[in-house]
C-alpha positions as CSV (number, residue, x, y, z in Angstrom):
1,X,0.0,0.0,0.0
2,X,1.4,3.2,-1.0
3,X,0.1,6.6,0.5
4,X,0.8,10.0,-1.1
5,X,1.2,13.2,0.5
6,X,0.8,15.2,-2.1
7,X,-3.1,14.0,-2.2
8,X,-6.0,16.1,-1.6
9,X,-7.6,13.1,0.7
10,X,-6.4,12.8,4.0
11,X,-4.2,10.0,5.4
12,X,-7.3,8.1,7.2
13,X,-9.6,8.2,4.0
14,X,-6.8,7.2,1.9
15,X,-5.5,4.0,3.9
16,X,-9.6,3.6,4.2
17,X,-9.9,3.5,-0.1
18,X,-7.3,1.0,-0.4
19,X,-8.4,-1.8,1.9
20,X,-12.0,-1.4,0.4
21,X,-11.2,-1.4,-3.0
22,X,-9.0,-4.7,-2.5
23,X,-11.4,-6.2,-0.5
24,X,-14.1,-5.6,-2.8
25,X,-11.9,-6.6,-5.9
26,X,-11.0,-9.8,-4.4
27,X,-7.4,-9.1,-3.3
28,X,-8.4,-9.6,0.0
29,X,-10.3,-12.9,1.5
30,X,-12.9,-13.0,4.1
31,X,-10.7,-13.9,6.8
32,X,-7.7,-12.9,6.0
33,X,-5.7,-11.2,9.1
34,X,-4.6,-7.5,8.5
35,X,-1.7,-6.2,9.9
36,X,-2.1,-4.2,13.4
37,X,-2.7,-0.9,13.6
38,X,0.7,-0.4,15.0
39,X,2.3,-2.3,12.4
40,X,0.8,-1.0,9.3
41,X,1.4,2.7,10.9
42,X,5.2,1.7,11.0
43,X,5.1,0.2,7.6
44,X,3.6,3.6,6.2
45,X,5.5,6.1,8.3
46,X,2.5,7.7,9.9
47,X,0.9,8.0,13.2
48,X,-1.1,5.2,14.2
49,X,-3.9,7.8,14.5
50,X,-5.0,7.7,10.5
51,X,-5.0,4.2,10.6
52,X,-7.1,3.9,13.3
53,X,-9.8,6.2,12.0
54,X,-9.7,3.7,8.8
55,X,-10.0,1.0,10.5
56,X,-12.8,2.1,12.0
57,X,-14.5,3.2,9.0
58,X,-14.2,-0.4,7.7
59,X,-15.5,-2.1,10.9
60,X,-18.5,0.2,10.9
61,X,-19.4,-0.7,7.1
62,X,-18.5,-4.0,7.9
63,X,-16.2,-4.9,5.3
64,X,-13.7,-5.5,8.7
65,X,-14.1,-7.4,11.9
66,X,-12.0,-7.6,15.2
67,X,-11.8,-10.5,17.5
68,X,-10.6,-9.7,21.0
69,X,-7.1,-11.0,21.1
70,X,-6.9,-12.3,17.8
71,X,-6.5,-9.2,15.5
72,X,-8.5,-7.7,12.3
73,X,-10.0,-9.5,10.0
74,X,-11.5,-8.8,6.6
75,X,-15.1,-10.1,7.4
76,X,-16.4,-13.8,6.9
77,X,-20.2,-12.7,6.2
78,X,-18.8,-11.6,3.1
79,X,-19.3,-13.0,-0.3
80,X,-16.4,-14.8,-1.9
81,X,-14.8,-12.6,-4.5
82,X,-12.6,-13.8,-7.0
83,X,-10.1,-12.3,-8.6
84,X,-9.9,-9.0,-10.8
85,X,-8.7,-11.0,-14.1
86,X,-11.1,-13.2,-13.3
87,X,-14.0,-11.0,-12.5
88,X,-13.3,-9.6,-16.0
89,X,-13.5,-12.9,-17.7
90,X,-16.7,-13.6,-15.6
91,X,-18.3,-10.4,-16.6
92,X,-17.8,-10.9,-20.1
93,X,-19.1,-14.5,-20.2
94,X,-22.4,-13.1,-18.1
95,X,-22.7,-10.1,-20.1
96,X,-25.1,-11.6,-22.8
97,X,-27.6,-12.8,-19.8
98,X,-28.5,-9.5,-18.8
99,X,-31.7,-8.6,-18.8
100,X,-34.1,-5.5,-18.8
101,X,-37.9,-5.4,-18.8
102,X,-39.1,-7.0,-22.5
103,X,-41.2,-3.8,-23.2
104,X,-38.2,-1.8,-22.2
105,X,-36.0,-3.2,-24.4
106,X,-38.1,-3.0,-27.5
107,X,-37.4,0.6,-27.1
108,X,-35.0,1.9,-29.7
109,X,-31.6,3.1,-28.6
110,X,-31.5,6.5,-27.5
111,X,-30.5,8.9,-29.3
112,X,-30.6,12.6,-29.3
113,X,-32.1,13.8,-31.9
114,X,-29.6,16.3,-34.3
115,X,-32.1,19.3,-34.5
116,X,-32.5,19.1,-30.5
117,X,-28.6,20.4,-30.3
118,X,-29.5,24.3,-30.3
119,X,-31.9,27.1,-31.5
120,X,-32.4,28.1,-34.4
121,X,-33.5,27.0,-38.0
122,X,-35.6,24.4,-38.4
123,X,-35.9,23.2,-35.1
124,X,-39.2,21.6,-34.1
125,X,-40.9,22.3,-30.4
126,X,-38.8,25.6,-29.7
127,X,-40.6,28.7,-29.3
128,X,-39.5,32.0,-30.0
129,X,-37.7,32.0,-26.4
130,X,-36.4,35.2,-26.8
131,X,-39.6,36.9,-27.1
132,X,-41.0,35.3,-23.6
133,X,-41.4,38.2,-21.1
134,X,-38.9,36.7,-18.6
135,X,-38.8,39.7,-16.5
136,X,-42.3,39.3,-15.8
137,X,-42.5,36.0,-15.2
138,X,-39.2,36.3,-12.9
139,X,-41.0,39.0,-10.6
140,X,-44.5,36.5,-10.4
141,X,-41.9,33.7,-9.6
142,X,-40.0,36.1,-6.7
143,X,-43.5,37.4,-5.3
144,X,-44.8,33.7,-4.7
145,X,-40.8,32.9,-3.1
146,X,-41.3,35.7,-0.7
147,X,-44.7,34.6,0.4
148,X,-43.8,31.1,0.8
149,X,-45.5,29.4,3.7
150,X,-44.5,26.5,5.7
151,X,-47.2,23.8,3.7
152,X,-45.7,25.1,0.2
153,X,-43.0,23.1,1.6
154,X,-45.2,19.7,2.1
155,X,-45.9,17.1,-0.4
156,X,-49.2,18.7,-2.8
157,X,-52.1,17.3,-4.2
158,X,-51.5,14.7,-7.1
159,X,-53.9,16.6,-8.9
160,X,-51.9,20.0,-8.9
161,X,-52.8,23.0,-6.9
162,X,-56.5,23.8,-6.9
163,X,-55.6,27.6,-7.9
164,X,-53.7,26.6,-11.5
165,X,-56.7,24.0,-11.6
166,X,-59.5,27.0,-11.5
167,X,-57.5,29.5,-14.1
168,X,-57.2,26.5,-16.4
169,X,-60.5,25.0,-16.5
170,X,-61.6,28.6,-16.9
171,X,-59.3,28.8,-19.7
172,X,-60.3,25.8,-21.6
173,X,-63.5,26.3,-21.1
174,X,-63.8,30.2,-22.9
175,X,-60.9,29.5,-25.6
176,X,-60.7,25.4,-26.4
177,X,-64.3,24.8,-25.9
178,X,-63.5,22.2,-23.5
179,X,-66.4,20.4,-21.2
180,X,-64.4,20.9,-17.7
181,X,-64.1,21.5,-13.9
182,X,-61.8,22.1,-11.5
183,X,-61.5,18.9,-10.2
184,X,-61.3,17.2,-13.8
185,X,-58.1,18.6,-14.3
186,X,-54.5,17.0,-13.5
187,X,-51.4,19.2,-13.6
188,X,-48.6,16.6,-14.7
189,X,-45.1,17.5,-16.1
190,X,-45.8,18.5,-20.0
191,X,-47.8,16.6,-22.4
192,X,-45.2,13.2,-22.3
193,X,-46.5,12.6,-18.7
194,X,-49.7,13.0,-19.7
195,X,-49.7,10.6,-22.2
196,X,-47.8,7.9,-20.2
197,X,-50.3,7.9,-17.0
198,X,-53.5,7.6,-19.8
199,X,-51.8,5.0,-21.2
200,X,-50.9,3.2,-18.1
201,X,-54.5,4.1,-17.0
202,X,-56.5,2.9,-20.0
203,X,-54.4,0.1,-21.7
204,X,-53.0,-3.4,-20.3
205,X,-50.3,-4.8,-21.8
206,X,-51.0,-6.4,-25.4
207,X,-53.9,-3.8,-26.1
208,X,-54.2,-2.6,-29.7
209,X,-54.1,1.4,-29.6
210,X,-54.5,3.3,-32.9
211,X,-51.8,5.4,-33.6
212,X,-51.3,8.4,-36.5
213,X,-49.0,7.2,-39.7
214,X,-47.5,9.6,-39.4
215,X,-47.2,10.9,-36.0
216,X,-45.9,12.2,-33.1
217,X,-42.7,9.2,-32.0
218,X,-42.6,9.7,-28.9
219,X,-46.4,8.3,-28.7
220,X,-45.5,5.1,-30.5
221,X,-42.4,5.2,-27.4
222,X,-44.8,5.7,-24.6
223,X,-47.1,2.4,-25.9
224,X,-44.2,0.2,-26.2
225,X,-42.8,0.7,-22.9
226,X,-46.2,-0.3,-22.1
227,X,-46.3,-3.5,-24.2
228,X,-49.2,-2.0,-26.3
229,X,-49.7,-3.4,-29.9
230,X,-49.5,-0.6,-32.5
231,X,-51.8,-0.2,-34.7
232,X,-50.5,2.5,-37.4
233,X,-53.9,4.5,-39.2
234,X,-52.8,7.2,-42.2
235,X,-53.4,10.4,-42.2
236,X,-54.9,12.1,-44.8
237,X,-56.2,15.5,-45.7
238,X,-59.3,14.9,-43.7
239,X,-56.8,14.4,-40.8
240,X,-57.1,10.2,-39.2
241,X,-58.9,7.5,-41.7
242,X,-61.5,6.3,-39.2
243,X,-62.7,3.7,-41.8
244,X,-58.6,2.6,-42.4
245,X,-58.4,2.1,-38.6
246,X,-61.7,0.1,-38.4
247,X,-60.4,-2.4,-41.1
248,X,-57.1,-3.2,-39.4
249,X,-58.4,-2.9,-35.6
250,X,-62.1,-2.3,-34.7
251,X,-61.4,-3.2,-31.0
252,X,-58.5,-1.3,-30.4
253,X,-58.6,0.1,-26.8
254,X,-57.4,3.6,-27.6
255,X,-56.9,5.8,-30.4
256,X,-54.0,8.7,-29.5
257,X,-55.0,11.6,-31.9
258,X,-54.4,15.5,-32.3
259,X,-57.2,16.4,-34.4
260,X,-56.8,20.5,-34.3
261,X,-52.9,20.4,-35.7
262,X,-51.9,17.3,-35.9
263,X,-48.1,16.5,-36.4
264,X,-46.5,16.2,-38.4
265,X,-48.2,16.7,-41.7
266,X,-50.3,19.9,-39.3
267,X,-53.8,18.6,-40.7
268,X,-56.6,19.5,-38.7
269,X,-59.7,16.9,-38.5
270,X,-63.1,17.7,-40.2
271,X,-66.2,17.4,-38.3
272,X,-67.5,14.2,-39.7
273,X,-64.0,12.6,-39.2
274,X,-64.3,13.7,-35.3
275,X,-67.9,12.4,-35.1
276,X,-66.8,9.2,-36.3
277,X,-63.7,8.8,-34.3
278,X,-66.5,9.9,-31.1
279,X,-69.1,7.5,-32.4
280,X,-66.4,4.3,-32.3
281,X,-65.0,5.3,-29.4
282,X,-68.8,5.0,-28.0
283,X,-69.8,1.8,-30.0
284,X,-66.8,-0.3,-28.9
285,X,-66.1,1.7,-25.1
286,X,-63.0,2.1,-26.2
287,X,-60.8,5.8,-25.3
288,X,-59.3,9.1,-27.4
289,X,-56.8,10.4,-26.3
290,X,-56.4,13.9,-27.7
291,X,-53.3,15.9,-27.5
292,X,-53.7,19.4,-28.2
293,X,-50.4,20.7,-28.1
294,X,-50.2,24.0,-29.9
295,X,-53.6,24.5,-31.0
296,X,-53.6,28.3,-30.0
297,X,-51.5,29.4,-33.1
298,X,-53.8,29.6,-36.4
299,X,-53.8,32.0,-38.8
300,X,-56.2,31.5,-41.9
301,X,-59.0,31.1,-39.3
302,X,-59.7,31.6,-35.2
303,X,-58.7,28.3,-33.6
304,X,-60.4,24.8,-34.0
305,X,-62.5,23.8,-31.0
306,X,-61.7,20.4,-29.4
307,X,-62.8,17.2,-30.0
308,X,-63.3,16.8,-26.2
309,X,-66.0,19.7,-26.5
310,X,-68.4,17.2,-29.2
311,X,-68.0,14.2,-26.7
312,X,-71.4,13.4,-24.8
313,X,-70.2,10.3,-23.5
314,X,-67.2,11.1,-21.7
315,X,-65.0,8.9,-23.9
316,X,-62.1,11.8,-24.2
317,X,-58.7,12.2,-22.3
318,X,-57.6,16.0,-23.1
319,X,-53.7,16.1,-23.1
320,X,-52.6,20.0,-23.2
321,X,-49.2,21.2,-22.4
322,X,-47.2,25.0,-21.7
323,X,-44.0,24.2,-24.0
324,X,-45.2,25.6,-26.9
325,X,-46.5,28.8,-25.5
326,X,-44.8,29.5,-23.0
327,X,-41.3,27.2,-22.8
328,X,-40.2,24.2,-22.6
329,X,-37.9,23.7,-19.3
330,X,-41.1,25.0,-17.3
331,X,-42.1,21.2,-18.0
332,X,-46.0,22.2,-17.1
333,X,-49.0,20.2,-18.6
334,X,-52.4,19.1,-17.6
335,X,-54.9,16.6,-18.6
336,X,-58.7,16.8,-18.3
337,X,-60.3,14.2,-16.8
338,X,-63.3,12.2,-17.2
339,X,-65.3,12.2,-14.0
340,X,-65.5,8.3,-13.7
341,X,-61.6,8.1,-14.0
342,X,-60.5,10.4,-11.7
343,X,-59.5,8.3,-9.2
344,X,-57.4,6.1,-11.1
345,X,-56.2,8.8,-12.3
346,X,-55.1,10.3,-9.5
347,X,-53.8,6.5,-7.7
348,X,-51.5,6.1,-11.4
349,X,-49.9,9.8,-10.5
350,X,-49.3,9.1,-7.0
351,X,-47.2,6.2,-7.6
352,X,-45.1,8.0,-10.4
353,X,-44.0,10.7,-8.6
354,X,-46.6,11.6,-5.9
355,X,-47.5,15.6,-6.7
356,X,-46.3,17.8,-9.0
357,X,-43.6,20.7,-7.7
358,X,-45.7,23.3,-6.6
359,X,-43.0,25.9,-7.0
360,X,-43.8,27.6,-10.4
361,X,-47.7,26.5,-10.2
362,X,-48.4,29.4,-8.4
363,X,-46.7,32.1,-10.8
364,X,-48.3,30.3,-13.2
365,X,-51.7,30.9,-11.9
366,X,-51.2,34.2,-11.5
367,X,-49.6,34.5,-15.0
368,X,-53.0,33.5,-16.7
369,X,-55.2,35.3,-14.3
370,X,-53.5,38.7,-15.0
371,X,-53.7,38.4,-18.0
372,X,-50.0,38.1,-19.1
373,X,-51.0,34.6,-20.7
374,X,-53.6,35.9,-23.5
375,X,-51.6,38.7,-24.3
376,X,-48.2,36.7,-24.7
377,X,-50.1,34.4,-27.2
378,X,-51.9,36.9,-29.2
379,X,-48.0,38.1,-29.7
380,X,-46.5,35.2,-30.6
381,X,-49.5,34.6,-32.8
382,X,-48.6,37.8,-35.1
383,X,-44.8,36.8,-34.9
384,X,-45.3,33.5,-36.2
385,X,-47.4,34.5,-38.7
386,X,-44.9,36.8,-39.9
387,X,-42.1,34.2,-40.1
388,X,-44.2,31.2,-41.5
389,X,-45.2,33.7,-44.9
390,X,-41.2,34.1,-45.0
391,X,-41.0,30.9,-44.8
392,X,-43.9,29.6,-47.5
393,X,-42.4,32.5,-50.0
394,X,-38.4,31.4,-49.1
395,X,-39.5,27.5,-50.2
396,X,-41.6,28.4,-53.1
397,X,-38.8,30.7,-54.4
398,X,-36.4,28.0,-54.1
399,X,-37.8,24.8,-54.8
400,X,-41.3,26.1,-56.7
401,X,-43.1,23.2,-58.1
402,X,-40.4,20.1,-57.5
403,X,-41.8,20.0,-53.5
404,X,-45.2,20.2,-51.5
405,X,-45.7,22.0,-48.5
406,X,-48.6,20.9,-45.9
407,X,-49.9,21.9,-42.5
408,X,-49.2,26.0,-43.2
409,X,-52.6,26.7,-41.7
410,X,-51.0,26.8,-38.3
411,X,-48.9,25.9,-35.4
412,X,-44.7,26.2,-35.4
413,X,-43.7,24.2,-38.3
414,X,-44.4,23.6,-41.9
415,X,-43.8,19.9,-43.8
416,X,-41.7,19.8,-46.8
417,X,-42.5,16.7,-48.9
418,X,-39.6,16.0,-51.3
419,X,-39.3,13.1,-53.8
420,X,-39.1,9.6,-52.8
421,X,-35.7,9.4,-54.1
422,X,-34.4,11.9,-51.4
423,X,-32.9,10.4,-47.9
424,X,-34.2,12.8,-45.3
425,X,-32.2,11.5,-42.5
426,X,-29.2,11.4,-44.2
427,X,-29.8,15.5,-45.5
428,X,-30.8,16.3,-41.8
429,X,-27.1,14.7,-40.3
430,X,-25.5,16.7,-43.0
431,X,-27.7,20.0,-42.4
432,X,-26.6,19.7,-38.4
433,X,-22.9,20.2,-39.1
434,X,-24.1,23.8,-41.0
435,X,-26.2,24.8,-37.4
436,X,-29.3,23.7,-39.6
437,X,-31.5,21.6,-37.8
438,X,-33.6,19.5,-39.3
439,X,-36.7,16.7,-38.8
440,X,-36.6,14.0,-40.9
441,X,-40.3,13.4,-41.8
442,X,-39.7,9.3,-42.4
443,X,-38.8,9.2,-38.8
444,X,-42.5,9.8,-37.9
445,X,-43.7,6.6,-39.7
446,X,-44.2,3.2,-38.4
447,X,-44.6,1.1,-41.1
448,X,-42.0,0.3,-44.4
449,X,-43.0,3.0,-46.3
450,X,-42.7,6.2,-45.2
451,X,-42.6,9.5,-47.3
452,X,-39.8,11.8,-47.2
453,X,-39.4,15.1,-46.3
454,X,-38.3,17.7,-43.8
455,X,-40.4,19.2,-40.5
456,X,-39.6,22.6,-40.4
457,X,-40.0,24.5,-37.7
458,X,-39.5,28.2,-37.8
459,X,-40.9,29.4,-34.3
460,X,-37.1,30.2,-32.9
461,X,-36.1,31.5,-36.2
462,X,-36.1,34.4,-37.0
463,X,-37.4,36.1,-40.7
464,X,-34.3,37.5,-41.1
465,X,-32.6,33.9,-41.1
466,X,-35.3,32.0,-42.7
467,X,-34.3,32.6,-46.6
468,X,-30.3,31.8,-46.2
469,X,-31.7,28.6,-44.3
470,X,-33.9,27.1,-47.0
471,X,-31.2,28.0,-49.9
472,X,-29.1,25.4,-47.7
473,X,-31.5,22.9,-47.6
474,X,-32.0,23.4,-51.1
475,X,-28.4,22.6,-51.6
476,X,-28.1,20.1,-49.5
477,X,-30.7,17.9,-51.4
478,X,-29.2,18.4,-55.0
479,X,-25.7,17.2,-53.8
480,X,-27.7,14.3,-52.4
């Protein structure tokens, strides 16, 4: 054992490090004698003082153990450990036998996604984060700190605090059209959560659930964690094929839908599409799941009501979330409720994570109620607007008639379809080493054929970049 005295760790913790590690990589025996604490003072040159703190240490974590008389001993109870070569050899021969959940594992390596590395052009989800009025919201968020009482400190409700609960179903109510109370509504941490306690709610394991082809991934991740079947339905202009989905699964337990922008392709569902969706749902007691994630930005028309405002029968989950319009590290979403379900609602929560933090609930509240909310989203509404006609006249310029934009009716991106012949992924890992981030469209599909083409989002970029970025992406497909 060598000790240096040039270390940062004192003597005591030092001597302490080297006895556990051998002992825990098999150097050392249960059983074997250690020298005294005299005589390993001696051997070291230091007071016998470090060396008894170590030993100490050991005896309390009971890697040691000291007979009267006899001496120190590295401790019998513990397992035998064989060698470090051989602990390598071993490890390598078990390595092929371990084992994670089956449902887990069908999850697909993760990987972070090129266009989530920074702001800017083309990335999808990011709002215009510079135009967020932080200094407002940093004053609503310093008021609540300085009236903190001792209970903001306890564990909350499950549901969220009734205050955010009130503004919200208020909220929903005047501009979404939702059906709602109070007590419906569950605060949960962004729309993800939301989906993943519906789904561990409504579905068992090996239940069919209608998804959109194509559609938002991380829905088709959320269902095979859970060991749900996938059932993939396209999308067309009308926005879900009821009829498709009825031919490949009439009993599906769930359909996950976002009929007033749906992503990517941004369609928004007719009427008679919704009243079908509502009137299987009905027929077969099966559940929708509607996630209404940036709804509030339209700009040909005023915004699409929701689905969960035409259902009479309860049959809706209403999944809405604060990234979009606000930003996304607030991680702040809510689901509404049917009354029936709101207890196993609420049981599914607490054993996730008990409550939501109650810390920026508050400022929240108070951000809607004064009206800062409205008045942030009429703004953004008029900047977006401004930088999605930038963005429809920068693409038509470029690639006129050879491409096909959909979904420009609304939202934070715009799909680019591009011939079959182009490899989106492959453009979009390219277009990340010029700062240009891209979505590969064929990403969103499940099954073997998926179209290409590029999600563009332009809600953190600004008109001013918008032109240079598409000539890129222009480029970057006819060196393909």
């Amino acid at each position: 054992m060598k000790i240096a005295g040039s270390s940062s760790l004192p003597l005591y913790r030092q001597i302490y490090e080297a006895y556990r590690t051998r002992v825990l990589r098999g150097d050392l025996r249960p059983g074997e004698l250690l020298p005294s604490t005299r005589e390993l003072a001696r051997q070291l040159g230091v007071s016998r003082l470090p060396v008894l703190n170590a030993y100490a240490q050991l005896l309390a974590e009971g890697f040691l153990k000291s007979k009267m008389g006899a001496g120190t001993f590295v401790a019998s109870s513990l397992p035998q450990l064989v060698g470090s070569d051989d602990r390598k050899h071993l490890r390598a021969s078990v390595s092929s036998r371990r084992r994670v959940a089956a449902d887990a594992a069908a999850l697909p390596e993760y990987v972070r996604p090129s266009w989530a590395e920074a702001l800017g052009p083309f990335q999808v989800g990011q709002p215009a984060l510079q135009d967020f009025p932080a200094e407002i919201w940093a004053r609503l968020v310093a008021r609540h700190a300085r009236r903190l009482k001792v209970s903001d400190l306890q564990y909350g409700d499950p549901m969220g605090t009734l205050t955010l609960r009130e503004v919200l179903a208020n909220y929903l109510r005047t501009s979404r059209g939702v059906r709602c109370e109070a007590h419906q509504v569950m605060i949960v941490s962004g729309s993800q959560q939301a989906l993943d306690i519906s789904t561990r709610v409504l579905l068992d394991s090996g239940a069919a659930a209608w998804v959109e082809e194509p559609g938002y991934w991380l829905v088709r991740h959320t269902l095979t964690a859970a060991g749900c079947r996938i059932i993939a339905v396209s999308v067309d202009e009308e926005g879900l094929n009821v009829k498709a989905g009825l031919r490949r699964c009439r009993t599906a337990r769930a359909a996950f839908v976002a009929p007033s922008h749906q992503y990517p392709l941004g369609v928004t569902m007719t009427v008679a599409r919704r009243l079908e969706l509502l009137d299987w749902a009905e027929t077969t007691g099966s559940w929708i799941i509607e996630d209404d994630y940036d709804s509030e930005y339209r700009y040909d028309s005023m915004p699409i009501s929701s689905l969960q405002g035409l259902d009479n029968n309860s049959r809706v989950i209403y999944v809405g979330s604060f990234s979009k319009v606000l930003f996304p590290s607030l991680r702040l979403g809510y689901i509404v409720i049917p009354p029936e379900l709101i207890e196993r609602f609420t049981a599914v929560r607490q054993s996730m994570d008990l409550c939501p933090p109650q810390a920026t609930q508050e400022p929240l509240a108070s951000f809607i109620r004064m009206g800062y909310f409205s008045r942030h989203i009429r703004r953004m509404r008029r900047l977006y607007e401004e930088r999605r006609r930038v963005l429809v006249e920068a693409i038509q310029e470029e690639f006129g008639n050879s491409c096909e934009l959909v979904g420009a009716e609304a939202g934070m991106h715009i799909t680019l379809l591009v011939s079959d012949k182009v490899r989106d992924t492959e453009i979009a890992a390219k277009a990340a080493e010029k700062k240009l981030w891209l979505s590969a469209l064929s990403l969103s599909y499940v099954g073997d054929a998926p179209h290409p083409g590029f999600v563009l989002g332009f809600g953190n970029a600004s008109s001013s970049r918008i032109p240079g970025a598409v000539r890129v992406l222009k480029q970057l497909i006819e060196r393909q």
